[in-house]
N, C-alpha and C positions, 0 to 999 in steps of 0.2 A: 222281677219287680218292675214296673210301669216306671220310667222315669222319666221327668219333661227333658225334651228338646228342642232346639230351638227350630223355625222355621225352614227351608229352604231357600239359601238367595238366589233373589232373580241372576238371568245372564250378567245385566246389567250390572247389577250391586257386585256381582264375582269378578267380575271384570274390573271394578275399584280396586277392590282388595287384593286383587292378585297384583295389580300394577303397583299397590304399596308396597307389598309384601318383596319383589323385586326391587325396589325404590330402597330398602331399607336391606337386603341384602348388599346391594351395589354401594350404597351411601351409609356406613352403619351411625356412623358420627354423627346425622344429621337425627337419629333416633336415641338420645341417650336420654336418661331419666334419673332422678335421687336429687336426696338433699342439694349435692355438687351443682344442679345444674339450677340453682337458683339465681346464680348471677347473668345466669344465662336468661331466664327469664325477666329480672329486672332490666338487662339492657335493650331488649325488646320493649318491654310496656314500657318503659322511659323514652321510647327513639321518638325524636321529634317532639316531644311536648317535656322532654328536660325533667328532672326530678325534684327540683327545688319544693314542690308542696306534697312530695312522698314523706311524710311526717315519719316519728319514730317506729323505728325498727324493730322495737322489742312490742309492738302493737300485732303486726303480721308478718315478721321476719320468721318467726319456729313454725305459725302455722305453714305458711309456703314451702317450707321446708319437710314439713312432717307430710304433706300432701303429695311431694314429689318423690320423697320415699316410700310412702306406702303406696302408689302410684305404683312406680317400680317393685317393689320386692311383693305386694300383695294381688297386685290388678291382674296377670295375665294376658297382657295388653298384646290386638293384636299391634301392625304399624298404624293403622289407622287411630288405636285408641294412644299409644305412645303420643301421637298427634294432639288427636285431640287434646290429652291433658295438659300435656305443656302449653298449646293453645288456651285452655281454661283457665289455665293459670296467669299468662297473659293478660287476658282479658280481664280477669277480675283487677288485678295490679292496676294497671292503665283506668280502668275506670276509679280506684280510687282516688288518682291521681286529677283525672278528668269532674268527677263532682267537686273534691275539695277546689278546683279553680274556677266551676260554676259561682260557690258558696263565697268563695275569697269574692271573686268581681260581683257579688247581688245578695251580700252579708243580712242584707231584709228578710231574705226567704227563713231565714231559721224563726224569725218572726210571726212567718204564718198561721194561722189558728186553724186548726183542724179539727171538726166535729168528731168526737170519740167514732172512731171506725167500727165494721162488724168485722170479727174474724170469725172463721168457718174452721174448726179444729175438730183432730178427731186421728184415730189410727188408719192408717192406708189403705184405700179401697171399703169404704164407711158410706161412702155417696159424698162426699169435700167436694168433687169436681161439678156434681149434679145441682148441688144446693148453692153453687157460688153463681157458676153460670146462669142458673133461674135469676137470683136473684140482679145479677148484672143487667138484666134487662128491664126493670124499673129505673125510667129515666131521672128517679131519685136519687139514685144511687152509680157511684162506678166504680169499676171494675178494673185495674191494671192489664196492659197486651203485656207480652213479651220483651217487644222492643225498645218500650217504654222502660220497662225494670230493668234493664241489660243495660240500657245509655238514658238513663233520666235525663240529662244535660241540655241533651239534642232536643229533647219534645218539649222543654220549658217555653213555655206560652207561645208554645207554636198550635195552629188551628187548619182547617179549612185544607188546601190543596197543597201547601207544608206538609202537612201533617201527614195527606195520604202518600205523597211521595217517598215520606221517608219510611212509611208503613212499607211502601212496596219494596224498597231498596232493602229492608232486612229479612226479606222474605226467602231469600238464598239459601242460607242455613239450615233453612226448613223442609227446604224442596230434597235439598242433600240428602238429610237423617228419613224422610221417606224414600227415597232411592234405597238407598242403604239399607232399613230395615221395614219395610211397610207393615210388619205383625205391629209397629209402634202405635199407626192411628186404632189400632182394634182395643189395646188396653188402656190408652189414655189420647184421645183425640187433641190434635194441637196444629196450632193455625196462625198467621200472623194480625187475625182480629177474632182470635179468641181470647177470654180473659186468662190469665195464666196467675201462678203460685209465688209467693213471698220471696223463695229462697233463689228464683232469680237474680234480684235484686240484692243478698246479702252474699257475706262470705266476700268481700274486698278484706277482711282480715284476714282470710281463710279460714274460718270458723262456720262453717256451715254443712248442716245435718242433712241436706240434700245432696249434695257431694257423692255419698253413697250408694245414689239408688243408682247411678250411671254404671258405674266402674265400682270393683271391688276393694274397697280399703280398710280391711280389717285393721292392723295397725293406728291407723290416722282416726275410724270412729272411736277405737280405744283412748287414743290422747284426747278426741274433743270431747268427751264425758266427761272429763275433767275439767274444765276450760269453764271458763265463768265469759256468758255471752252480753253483759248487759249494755259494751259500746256495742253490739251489733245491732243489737234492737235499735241503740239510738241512732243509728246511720241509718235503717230503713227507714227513721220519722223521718229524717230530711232529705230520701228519698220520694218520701211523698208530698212533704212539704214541697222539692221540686215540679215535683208533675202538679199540683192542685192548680186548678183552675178557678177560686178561689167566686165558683160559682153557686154555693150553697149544696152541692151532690158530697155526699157522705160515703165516705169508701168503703167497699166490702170485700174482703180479702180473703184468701184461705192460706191455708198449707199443713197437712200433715205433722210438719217438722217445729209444727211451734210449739205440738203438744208439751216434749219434757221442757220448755223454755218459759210458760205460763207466766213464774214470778217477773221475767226483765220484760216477755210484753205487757203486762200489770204498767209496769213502771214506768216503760214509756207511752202508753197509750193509759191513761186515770179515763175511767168512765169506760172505756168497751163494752160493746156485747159481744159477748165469746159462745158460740155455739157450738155445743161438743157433742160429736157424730155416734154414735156406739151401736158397734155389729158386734152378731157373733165372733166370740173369739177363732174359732176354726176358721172361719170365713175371710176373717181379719188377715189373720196371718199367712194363710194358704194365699187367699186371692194377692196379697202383699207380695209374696216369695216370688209369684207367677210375675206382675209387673217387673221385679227386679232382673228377676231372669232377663226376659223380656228386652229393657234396659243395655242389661249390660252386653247382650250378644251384641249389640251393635260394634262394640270396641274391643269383646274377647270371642276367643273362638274355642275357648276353654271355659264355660259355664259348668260349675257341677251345681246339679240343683238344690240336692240336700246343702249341701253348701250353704247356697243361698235361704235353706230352710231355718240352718240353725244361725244366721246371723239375724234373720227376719226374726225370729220366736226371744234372740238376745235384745233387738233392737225393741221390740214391742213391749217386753215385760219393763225394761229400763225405762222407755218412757210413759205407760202405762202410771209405773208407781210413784215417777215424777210429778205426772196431773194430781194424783191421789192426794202428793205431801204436799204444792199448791192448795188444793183444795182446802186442807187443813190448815193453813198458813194464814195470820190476819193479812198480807197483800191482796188473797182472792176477795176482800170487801170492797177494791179499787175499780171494781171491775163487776159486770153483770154477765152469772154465766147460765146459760140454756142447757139442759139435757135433750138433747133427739135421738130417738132411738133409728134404727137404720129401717127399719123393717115401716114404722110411722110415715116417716119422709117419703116411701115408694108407694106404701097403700093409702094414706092420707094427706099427701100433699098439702093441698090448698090449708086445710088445718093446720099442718106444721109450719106454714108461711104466715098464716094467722099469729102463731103463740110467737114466732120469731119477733113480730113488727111491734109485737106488743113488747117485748123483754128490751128491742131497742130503741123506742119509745115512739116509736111513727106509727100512721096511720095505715092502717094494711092497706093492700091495693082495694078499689071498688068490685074488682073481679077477678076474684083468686083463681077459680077454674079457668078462667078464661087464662091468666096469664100461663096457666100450667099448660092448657091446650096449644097453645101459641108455643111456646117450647118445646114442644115435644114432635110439633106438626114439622117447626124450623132443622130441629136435632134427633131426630127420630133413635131411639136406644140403642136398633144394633145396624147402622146406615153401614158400619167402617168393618163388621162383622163381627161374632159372636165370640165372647171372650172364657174361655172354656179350661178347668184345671180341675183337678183332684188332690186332695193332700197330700195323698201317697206317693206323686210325684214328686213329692219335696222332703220325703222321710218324717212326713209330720202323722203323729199317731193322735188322732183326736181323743180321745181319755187322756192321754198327759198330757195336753195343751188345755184341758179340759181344768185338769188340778193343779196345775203350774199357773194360771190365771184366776183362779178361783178367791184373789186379796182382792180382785177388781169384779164387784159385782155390776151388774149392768141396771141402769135405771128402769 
């Protein structure tokens, strides 16, 4: 039986990894992971900027905790992804720490009014990336980078040659994860002025449904099913609240991961247009498994794909029936939602841009084709190379993904 594997690394990339891999023999202590090693990561995000507005601990003290355990006992982390996690984790910490003293010293911004956003939702590998990016290029509208969602703090009303400098200076990170793994730009291109995804930006509580598609955390997506996200939602407003430029441009946003979340963005975004992506379901979940794969070889060297097959087909039906019970919920009247079907958006374009502008209440562009040409000439489909899977490589039998999906009819 055909089963995916991951790419071959360059000299270059093996040469990384090998030097962790001795790095982490010679040093083991500087690799350790689990619950345990959360103080370890608090006194890192605390260093130098003090903990005094690390508000309470029963907000993100279990998730960081459930992260670096599942981390450890579920991930198969090589040293580099050991790294990385504990690194992620960091990071997010620190930045909570880092906006709440934004917000403390410029307590107006929560103030900000922000015209009901568009979100771009849908199950993984749907077209989210195809339809945000199009649309970020309407100078009506913007579009979050990376670096922007990662440190809002830093780009608060910063403009002009600020602004690229700091563009330039995060661009590190980036060059790395393509050394490391370059099959990355083929499944999902990324850049440091390209527009990028929600879940960047969340998960300072450690609550976040992106988490997963990196590294393998079977345990830790089981705890956040459970987990009620609605302060995350409201930490991403006055993440945006940060960044707005307070310029009249209406933000359009995506992510995958908002799908089972629908009710708490409702609630904090009153008014939206929510535009929800729908592919075949084989397609969904197959092209979904291959990304994650994909993903995770960067930080294991242990991917089994089926693996990856049956947490994609778990992860999709959970959120799948999430949108459904949204949908039947009086919240989804808070909020203006779109069907597009997947197959529309690739052969009819300029139309689906049409029914979008109208669902969130603006004037389409004067020249839909044109804008679609323009995009395509800029981003040509398969520049980074052709993104190629079969189901079978993931132990997915299409007739039972077929009838195991079948609550969620397609529009």
């Amino acid at each position: 039986m055909t089963t995916w594997k991951p790419a071959r690394r360059t000299p270059e990339a093996a040469a990384v990894y090998a030097a962790a891999e001795a790095d982490r023999t010679a040093r083991p202590e500087r690799y350790r992971l689990g619950a345990d090693t959360a103080d370890a990561v608090i006194a890192q995000a605390t260093r130098g900027v003090g903990d005094s507005l690390l508000d309470d601990p029963s907000e993100w003290r279990e998730g960081l905790e459930r992260y670096l355990e599942s981390a450890a006992e579920d991930g198969r982390l090589n040293a580099l992804g050991v790294k990385a996690a504990f690194g992620s984790a960091v990071t997010r910490l620190r930045a909570r720490i880092l906006t709440a003293r934004h917000l403390a010293a410029h307590p107006e911004t929560t103030e900000r009014r922000l015209t009901p956003p568009i979100f771009i939702v849908g199950g993984w590998r749907t077209g989210t990336t195809f339809l945000f990016r199009l649309l970020a290029a309407d100078p009506r509208l913007r579009a979050p980078l990376s670096a922007e969602l990662g440190a809002p703090w830093r780009f608060a009303d910063v403009e002009g040659k600020e602004r690229e400098e700091l563009l330039d200076s995060s661009s590190r990170a980036q060059d790395a994860l393509h050394l490391l793994n370059p099959a990355l730009a083929t499944v999902h291109d990324f850049g440091t002025r390209l527009p990028e995804e929600c879940v960047l930006a969340m998960g300072t509580d450690f609550r976040n449904w992106g988490f997963s598609s990196t590294m393998r955390l079977d345990g830790y997506s089981a705890w956040l099913a459970g987990q009620d996200l609605a302060a995350s939602y409201t930490r991403h407003r006055r993440v945006l609240q940060i960044l707005d430029a307070q310029d009249g441009r209406r933000w359009v946003l995506k992510a995958p991961a908002h799908l089972p979340e629908l009710a708490h963005l409702a609630a904090a975004f009153p008014g939206a247009c929510v535009v929800h992506l729908h592919r075949d379901i084989v397609e969904t979940v197959a092209s979904g498994a291959s990304l994650f794969s994909v993903f995770r070889s960067t930080y294991s060297d242990d991917v089994d794909a089926h693996d990856v097959g049956r947490f994609q087909t778990g992860q999709t039906e959970l959120w799948l029936r999430r949108a459904l019970a949204f949908r039947d919920s009086p919240s989804a009247e808070s909020v203006t939602v779109l069907d597009v079907r997947y197959e529309d958006l690739v052969s009819s374009t300029s139309s689906v841009l049409k029914q979008i502008y109208a669902a969130a209440g603006l004037a389409a562009p004067s020249d839909p084709d044109g804008m679609v040409a323009r995009y395509h000439a800029t981003r040509p489909r398969q520049a980074k190379g052709t993104h190629r899977y079969t189901p079978a490589e993931f132990g997915l039998d299409e007739n039972e993904l077929r009838e195991r999906f079948a609550f969620a009819p397609r529009p």
